[in-house]
N, C-alpha and C positions, 0 to 999 in steps of 0.2 A: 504493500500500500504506500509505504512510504517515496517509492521510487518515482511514483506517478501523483503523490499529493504534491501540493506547490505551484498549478499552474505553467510549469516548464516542454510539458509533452507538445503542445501546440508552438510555444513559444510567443504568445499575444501579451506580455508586460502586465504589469499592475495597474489595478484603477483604485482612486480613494475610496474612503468610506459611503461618500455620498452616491456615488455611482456603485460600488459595490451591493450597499441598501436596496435600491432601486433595481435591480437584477432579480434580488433574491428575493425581494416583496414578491414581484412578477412572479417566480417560479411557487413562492409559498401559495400564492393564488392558484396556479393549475393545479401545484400535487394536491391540493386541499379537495378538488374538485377529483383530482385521478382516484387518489389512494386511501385520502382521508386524513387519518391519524397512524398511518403507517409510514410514516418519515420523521426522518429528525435531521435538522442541521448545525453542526457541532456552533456552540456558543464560542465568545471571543470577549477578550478584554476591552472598555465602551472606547479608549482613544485610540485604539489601532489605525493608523492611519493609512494601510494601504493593504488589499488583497491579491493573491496573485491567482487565485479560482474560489469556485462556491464547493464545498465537498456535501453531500447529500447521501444520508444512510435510508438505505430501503429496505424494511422487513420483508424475507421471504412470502409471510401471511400476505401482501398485496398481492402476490403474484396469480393470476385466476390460470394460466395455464403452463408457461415458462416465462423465465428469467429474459430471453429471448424474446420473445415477442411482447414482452412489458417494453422492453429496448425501442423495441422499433414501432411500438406504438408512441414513446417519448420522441422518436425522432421524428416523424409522421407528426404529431397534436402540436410539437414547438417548432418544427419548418426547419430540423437541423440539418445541415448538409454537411458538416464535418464531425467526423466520430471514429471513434478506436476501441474495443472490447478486449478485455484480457482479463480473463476467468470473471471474478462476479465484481469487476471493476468497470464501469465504463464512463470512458469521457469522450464528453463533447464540447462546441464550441456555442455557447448562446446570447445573443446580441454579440459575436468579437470579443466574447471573454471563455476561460474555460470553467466547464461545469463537470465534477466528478460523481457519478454513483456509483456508490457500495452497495451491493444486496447481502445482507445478512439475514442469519437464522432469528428467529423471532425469538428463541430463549439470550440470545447476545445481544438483540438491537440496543435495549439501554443500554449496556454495559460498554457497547462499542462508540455509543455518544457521548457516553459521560468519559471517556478514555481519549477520546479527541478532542474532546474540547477546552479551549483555553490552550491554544497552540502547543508544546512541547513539555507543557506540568507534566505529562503522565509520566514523560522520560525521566525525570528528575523524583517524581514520588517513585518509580519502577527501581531507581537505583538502591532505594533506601530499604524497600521490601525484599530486596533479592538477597542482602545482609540476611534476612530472615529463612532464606532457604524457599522465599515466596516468588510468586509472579503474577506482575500485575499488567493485567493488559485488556482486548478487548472482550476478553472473557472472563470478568472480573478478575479476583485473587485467584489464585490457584496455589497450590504446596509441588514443588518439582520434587519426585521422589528418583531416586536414582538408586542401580541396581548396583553391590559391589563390583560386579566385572565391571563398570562404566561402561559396558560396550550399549545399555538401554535407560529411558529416563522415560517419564510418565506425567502428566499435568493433572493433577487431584482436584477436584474444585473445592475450594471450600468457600467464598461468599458472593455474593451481586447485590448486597447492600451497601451501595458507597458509604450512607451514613455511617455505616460502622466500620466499615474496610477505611474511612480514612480517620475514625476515630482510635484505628487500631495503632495510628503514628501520632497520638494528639492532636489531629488537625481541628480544624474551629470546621465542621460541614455546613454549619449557617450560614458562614462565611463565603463559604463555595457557590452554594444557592443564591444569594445574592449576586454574583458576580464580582469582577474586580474594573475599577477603574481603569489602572494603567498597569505596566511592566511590572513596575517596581513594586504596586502593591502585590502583586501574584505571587512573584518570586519573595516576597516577604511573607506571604502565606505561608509559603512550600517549607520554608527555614526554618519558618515559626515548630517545625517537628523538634521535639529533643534528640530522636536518630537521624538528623541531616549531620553530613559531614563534609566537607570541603575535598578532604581524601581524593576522591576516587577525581574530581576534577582536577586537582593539583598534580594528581601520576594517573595520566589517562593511562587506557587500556585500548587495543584497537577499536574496537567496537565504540566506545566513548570518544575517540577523535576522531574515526569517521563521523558520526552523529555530529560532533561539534563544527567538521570542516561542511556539513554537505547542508546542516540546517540554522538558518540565522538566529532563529531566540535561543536556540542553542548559545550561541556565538555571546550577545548579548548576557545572559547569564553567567558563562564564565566569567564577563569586562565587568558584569555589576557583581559578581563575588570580589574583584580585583577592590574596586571603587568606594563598594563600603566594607572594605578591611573586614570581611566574613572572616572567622577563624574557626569558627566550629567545626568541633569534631566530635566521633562518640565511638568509643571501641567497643569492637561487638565481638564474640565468642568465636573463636575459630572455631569450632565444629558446632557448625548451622543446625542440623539437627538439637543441641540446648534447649533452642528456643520453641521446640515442640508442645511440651507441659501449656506454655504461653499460650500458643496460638489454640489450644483441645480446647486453652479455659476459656479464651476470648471467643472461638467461635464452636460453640459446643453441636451445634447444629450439623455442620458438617462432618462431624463423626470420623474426623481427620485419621485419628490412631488407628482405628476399624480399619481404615481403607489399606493405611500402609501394612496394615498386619496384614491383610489380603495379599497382597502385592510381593510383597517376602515370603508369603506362601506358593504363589504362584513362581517366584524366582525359582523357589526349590524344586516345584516340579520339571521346570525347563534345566535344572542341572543334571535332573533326574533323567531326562530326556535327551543328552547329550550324547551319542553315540549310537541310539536305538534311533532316535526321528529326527530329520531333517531335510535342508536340501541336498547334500551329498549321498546322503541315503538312499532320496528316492531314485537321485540321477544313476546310482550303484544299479537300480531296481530295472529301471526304466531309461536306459543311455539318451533317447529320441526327445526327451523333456529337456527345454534348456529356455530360461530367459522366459517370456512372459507366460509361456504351457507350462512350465513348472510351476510358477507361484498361482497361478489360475487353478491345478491340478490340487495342489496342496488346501490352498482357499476351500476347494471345495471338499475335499476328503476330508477337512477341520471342522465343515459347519455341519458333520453330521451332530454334533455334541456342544451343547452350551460351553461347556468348558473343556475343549479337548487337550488342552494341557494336564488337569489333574485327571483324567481319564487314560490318556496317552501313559502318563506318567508311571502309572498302574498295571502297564503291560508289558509281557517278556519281548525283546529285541523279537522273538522267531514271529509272537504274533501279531505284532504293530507289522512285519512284514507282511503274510498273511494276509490282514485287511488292506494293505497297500494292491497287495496281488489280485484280490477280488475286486476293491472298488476297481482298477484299471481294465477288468474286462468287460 
């Protein structure tokens, strides 16, 4: 998403705010009449003073029969003649400026509004949560649980109450609701956390200096950490997992521990599973399977069983073979 937010694919420049308004009034008058209350467009700080596209979230629920032909009825009802698709992103050019839709799942749509909005805060609350072993993005919080081999990692959910997901860092959420003025109050929000730390800005990391080179509030942010002499810092536990107890109390709803105990259950079975099922195995089996017939083959001999891993798991190498031999006739 991010490669394509910004206005840049077209290459049509910025327009102020008053002109930007004026676009976006216009389009909030169609979708209101297309979709409804099936759209949101991500909020912004009130003196922003120039846009370089409108970005527009669409809940899958609008769609009456595909994503596809929702498209091209927008392009068709608004007279677009210039437009690019790429997966459930599509931009176009309307009055000479650009206009982005996202289609998303109806269980993310808030969670992908609220996560966009107010320019690049997510990225900077996202850094503070991932201290926590969390991840914050357009699918609310989530817990990354990761398997000892590292070779697998998993995204757990655990909230889409912003209110609480940002009360879980001190945040003022009333505060967010109301909106913010300018920059500087934003980024005073974001700080106002007792886990913000200057840290991870001060010794970027690839990922944080690309984000800093490729995105301007980004950029900005750094120069007003530099400006008002930020020094904040907060040492957090090297092993992230700590902060588990924390997170079961704060959000007891998502039954976070449950899941990961699952999860380490199921690692076991897959270790269990090392040598009797795989893809070397079946290729052993079936030389002719390679590349996308083998993981199609597998896909499908796997969904005989809700859980074919603790079932697989359960079986002698001869006759996990066996059923590999009969389902392939």
């Amino acid at each position: 998403m991010d490669g394509i937010m910004g206005g840049n694919l077209f290459k049509l420049g910025r327009l102020p705010q008053a002109q930007y308004a004026a676009i976006e009034t216009e389009l909030r008058q169609y979708l209101d009449r297309k979709i409804g209350d099936q759209y949101r467009i991500p909020r912004y700080y009130r003196s922003k003073a120039d846009f370089g596209d409108v970005d527009i979230i669409i809940s899958d629920a609008a769609i009456q029969s595909t994503w596809q032909d929702l498209r091209m009825q927008i392009v068709q009802d608004l007279g677009i003649e210039q437009y690019k698709s790429a997966g459930a992103v599509f931009s176009t050019v309307y009055q000479h400026f650009q206009v982005d839709y996202f289609c998303k799942e109806q269980a993310f749509f808030e969670s992908t509004y609220h996560y966009l909005s107010f320019n690049d805060i997510g990225n900077i609350l996202g850094k503070m949560f991932k201290r926590f072993n969390l991840k914050y993005g357009e699918q609310g919080l989530q817990y990354v649980f990761r398997r000892t081999d590292g070779h697998f990692q998993k995204d757990l959910p655990v909230s889409l109450d912003f209110a609480r997901i940002f009360t879980f860092l001190d945040l003022d959420y009333a505060h967010w609701e109301h909106g913010f003025d300018t920059l500087d109050e934003m980024f005073r929000w974001a700080t106002a956390s007792p886990y913000f730390s200057i840290k991870p800005y001060q010794e970027q990391d690839a990922t944080t200096a690309q984000r800093v080179k490729e995105r301007h509030t980004m950029q900005r942010f750094v120069q007003w950490l530099k400006d008002n002499h930020i020094t904040q810092t907060f040492t957090f536990q090297e092993e992230r997992d700590a902060y588990l107890p924390m997170i079961e109390a704060f959000f007891p709803e998502a039954h976070l521990l449950k899941k990961i105990e699952q999860e380490r259950q199921r690692e076991g079975f897959v270790l269990q599973l090392r040598g009797k099922y795989s893809g070397q195995v079946v290729m052993r089996l079936f030389p002719e399977l390679q590349g996308k017939a083998l993981g199609e083959f597998m896909r499908k001999f796997e969904a005989q069983w809700e859980d074919h891993e603790a079932v697989l798991a359960g079986m002698e190498a001869r006759e996990i073979e066996n059923r590999l031999k009969v389902f392939r006739t």
